[in-house]
C-alpha atoms as an extended CHARMM CRD file, in Angstrom:
* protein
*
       139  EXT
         1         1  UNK       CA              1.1210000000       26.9660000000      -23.9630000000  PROA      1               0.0000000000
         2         2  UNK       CA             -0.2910000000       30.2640000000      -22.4420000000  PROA      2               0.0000000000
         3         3  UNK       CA             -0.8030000000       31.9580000000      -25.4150000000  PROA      3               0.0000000000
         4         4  UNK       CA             -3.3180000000       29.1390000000      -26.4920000000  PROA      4               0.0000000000
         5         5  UNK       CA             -5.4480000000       30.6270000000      -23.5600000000  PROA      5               0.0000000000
         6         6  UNK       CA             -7.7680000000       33.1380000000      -23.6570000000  PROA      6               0.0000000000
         7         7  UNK       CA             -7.3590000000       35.9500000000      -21.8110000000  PROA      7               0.0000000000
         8         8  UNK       CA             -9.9570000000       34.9820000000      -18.6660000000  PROA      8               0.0000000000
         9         9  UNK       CA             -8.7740000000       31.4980000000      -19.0320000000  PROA      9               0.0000000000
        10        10  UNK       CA             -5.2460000000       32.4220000000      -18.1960000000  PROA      10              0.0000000000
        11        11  UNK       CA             -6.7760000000       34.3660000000      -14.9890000000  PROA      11              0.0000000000
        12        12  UNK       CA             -8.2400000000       31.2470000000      -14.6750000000  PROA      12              0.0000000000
        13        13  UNK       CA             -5.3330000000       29.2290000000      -14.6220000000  PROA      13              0.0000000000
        14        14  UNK       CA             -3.0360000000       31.8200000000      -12.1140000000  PROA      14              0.0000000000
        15        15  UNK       CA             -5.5330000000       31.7990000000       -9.8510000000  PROA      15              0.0000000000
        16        16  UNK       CA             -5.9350000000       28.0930000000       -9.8670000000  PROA      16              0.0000000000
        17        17  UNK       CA             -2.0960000000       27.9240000000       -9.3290000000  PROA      17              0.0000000000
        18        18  UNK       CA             -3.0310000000       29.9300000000       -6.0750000000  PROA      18              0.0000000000
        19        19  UNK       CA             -4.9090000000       26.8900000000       -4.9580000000  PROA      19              0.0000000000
        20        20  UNK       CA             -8.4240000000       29.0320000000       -4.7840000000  PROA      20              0.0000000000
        21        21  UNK       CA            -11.3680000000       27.0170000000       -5.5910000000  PROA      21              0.0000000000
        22        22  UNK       CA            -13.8450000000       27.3570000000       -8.1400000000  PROA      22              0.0000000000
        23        23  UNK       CA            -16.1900000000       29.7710000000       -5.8460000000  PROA      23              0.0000000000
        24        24  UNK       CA            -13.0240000000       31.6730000000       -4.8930000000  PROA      24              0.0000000000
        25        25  UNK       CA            -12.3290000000       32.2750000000       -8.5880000000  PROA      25              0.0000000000
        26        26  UNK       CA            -15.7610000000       32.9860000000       -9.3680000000  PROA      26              0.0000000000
        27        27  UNK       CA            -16.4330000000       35.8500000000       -6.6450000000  PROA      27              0.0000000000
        28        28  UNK       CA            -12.8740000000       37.2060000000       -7.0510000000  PROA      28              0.0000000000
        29        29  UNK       CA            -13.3600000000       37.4390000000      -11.2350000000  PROA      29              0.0000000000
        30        30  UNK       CA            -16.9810000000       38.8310000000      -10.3510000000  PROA      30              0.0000000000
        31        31  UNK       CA            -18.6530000000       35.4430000000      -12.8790000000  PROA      31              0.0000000000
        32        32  UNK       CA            -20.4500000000       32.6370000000      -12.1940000000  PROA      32              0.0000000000
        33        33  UNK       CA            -18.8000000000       29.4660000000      -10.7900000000  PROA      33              0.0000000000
        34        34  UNK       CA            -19.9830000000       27.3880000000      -14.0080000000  PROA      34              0.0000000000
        35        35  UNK       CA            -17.9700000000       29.7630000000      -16.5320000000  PROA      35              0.0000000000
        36        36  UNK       CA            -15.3700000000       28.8600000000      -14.5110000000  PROA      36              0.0000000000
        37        37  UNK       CA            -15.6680000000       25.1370000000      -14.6710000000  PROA      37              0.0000000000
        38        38  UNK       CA            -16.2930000000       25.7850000000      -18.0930000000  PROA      38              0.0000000000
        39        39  UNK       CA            -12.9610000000       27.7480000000      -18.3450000000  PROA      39              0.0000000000
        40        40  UNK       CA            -10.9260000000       24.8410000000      -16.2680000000  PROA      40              0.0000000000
        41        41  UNK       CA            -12.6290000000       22.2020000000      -18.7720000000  PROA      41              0.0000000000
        42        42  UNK       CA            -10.8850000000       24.2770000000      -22.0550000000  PROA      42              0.0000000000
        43        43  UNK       CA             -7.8540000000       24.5240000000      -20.1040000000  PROA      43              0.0000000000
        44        44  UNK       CA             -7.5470000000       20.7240000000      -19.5690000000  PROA      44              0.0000000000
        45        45  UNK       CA             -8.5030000000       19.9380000000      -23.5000000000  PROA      45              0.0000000000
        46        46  UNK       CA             -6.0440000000       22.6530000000      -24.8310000000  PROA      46              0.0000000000
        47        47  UNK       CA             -3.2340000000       21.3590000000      -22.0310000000  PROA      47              0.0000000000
        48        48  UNK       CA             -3.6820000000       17.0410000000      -22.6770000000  PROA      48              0.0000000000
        49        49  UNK       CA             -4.8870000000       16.9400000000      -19.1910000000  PROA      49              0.0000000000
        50        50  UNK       CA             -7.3460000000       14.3720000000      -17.4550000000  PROA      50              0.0000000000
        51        51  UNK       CA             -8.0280000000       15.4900000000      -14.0190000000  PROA      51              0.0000000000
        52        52  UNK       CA             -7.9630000000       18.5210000000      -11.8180000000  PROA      52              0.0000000000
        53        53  UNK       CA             -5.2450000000       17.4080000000       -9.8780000000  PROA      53              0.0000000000
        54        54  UNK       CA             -3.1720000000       17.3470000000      -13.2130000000  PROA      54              0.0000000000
        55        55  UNK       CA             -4.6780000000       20.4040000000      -13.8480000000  PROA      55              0.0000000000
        56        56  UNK       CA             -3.8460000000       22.1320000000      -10.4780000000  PROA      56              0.0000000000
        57        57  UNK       CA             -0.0870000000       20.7910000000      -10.6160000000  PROA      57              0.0000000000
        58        58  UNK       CA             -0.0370000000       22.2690000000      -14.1880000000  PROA      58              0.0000000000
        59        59  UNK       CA             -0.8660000000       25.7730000000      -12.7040000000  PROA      59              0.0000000000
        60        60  UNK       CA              1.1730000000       25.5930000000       -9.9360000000  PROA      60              0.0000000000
        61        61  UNK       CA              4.0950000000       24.5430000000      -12.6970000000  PROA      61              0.0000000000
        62        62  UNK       CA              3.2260000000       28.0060000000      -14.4900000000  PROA      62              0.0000000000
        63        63  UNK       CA              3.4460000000       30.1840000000      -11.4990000000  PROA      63              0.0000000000
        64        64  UNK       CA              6.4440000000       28.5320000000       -9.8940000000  PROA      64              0.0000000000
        65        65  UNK       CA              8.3180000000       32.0290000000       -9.5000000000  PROA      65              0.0000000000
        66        66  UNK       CA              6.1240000000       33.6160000000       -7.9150000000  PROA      66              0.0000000000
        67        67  UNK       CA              4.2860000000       30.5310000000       -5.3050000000  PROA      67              0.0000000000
        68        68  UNK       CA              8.1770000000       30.3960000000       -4.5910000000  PROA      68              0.0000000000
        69        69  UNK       CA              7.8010000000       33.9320000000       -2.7060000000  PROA      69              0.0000000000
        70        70  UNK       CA              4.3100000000       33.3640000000       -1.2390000000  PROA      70              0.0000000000
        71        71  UNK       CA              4.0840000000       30.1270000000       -0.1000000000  PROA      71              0.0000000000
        72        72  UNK       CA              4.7430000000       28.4480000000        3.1740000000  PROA      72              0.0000000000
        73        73  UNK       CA              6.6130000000       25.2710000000        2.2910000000  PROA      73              0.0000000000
        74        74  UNK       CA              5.0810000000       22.0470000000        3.4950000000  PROA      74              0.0000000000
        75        75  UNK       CA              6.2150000000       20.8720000000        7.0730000000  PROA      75              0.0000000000
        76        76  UNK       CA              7.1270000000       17.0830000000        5.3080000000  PROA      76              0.0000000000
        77        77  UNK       CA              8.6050000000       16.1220000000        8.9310000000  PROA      77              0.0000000000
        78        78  UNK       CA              5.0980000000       15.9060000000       10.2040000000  PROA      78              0.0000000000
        79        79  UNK       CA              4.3600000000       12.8170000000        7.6490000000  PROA      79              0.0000000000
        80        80  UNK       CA              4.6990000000        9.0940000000        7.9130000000  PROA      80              0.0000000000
        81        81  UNK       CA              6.5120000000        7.7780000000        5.1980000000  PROA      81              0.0000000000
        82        82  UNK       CA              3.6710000000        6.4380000000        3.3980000000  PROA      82              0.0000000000
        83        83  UNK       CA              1.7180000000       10.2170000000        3.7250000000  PROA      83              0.0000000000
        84        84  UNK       CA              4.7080000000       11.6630000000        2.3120000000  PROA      84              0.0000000000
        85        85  UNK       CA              4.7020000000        9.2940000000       -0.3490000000  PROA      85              0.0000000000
        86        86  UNK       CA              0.9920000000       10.2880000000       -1.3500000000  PROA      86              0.0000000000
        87        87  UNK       CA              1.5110000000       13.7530000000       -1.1670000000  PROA      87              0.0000000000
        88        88  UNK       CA              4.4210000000       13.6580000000       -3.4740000000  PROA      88              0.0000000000
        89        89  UNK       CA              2.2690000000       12.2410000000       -5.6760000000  PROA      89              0.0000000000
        90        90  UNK       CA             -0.6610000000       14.3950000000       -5.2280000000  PROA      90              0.0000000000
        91        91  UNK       CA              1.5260000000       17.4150000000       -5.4960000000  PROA      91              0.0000000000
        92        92  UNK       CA              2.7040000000       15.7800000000       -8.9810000000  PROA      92              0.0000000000
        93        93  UNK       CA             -0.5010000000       16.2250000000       -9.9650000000  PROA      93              0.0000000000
        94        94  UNK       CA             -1.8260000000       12.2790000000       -9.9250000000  PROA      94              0.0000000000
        95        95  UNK       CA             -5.4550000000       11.7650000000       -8.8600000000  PROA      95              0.0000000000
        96        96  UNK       CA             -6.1980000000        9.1020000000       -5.8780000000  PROA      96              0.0000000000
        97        97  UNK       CA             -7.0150000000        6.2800000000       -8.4470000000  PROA      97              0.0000000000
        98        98  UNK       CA             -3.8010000000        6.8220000000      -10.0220000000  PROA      98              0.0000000000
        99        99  UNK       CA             -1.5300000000        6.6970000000       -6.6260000000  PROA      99              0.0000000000
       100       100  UNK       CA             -3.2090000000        3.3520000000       -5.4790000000  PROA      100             0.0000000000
       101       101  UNK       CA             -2.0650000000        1.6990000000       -8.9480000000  PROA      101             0.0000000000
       102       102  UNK       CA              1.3610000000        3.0910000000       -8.2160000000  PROA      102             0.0000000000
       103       103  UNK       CA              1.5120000000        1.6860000000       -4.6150000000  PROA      103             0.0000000000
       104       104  UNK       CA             -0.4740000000       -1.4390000000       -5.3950000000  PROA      104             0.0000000000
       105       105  UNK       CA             -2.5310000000        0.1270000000       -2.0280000000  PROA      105             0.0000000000
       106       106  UNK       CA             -6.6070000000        0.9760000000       -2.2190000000  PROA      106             0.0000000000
       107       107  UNK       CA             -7.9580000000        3.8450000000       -3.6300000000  PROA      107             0.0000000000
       108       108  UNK       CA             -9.2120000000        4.4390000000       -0.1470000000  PROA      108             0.0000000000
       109       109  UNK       CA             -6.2630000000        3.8130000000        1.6480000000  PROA      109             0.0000000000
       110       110  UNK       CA             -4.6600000000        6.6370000000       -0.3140000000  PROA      110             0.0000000000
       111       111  UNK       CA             -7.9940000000        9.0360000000        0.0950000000  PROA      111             0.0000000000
       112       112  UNK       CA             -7.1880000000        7.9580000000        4.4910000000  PROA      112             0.0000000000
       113       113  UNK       CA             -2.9190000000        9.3310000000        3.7610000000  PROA      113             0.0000000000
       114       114  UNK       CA             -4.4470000000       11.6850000000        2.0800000000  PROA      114             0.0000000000
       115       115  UNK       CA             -6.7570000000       12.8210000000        4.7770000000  PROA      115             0.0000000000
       116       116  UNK       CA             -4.2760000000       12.6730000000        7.2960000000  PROA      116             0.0000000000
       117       117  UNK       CA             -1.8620000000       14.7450000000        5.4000000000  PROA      117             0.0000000000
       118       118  UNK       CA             -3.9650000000       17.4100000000        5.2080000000  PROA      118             0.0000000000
       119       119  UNK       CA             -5.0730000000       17.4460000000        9.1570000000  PROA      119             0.0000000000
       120       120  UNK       CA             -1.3990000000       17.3110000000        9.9380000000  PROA      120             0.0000000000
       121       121  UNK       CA              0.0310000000       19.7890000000        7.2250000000  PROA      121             0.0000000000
       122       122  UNK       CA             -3.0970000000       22.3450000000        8.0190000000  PROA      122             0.0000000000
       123       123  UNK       CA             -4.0620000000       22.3890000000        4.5960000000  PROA      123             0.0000000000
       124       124  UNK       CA             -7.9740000000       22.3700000000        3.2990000000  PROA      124             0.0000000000
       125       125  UNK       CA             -7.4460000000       21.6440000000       -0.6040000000  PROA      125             0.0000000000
       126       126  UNK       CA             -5.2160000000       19.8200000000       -3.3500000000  PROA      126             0.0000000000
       127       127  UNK       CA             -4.7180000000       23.1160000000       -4.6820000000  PROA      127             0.0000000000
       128       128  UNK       CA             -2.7890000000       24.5040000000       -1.3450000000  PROA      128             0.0000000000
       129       129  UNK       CA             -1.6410000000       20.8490000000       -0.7450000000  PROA      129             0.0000000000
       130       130  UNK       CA              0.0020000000       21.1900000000       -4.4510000000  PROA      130             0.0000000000
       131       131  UNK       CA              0.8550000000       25.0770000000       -4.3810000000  PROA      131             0.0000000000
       132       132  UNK       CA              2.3930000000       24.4520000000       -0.7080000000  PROA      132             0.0000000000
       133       133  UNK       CA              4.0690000000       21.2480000000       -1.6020000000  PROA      133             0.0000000000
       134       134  UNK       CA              5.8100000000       22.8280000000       -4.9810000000  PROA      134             0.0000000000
       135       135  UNK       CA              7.8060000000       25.4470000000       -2.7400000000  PROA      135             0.0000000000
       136       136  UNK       CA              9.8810000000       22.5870000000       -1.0600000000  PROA      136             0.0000000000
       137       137  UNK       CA              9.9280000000       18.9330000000       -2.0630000000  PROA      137             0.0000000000
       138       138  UNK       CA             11.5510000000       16.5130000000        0.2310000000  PROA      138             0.0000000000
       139       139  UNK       CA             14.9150000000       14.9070000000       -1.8240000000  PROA      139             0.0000000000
């Protein structure tokens, strides 16, 4: 699959994997934030995906080796059963729409887990939620 990319778009995708943000990427590659939407949206035609959740989990999936070095793992003990449940989900790379369909729950319910998750695993984004969740996955 990488050697579809272009050469920024795989910078793209490793720092994606990293779980920086758009801005991050931009100021850190020294471009503008649209090239790199633009970049994420060629990424996600050329890879089959639909969402950036899919595509974040697909980056994380590509760096693997080395988030497994870097990364704090998740504190899953923190979690109710029903937030773990979400952010196994989220970490597999399904949007919020797509979880409530699987839990026959609300789309906001799952946004509320998903909320709470983050408060009580001190994470800010999906793409640390997803990077941070790859490193250890409750069985």
């Amino acid at each position: 699959m990488s050697e579809m990319l272009t050469h920024r778009e795989r910078q793209v995708l490793v720092l994606t994997g990293r779980g920086l943000r758009s801005v991050e990427i931009a100021a850190e590659l020294g471009i503008c934030e649209l090239t790199i939407r633009k970049h994420r949206s060629s990424i996600m035609r050329k890879a089959g995906l639909r969402s950036t959740a899919q595509l974040i989990a697909f980056a994380g999936g590509q760096e693997a080796d080395e988030v497994q070095g870097t990364a704090e793992p998740l504190s899953w003990d923190r979690l109710c059963p029903r937030e773990a449940e979400v952010v196994r989900h989220v970490v597999a790379g399904c949007t919020s729409k797509e979880i409530a369909r699987l839990l026959k729950i609300s789309p906001l319910t799952v946004q509320k887990h998903r909320e709470r998750a983050r408060e009580k695993l001190g994470v800010h984004t999906v793409g640390e939620m997803i990077t941070r969740g790859r490193v250890c996955r409750p069985a």
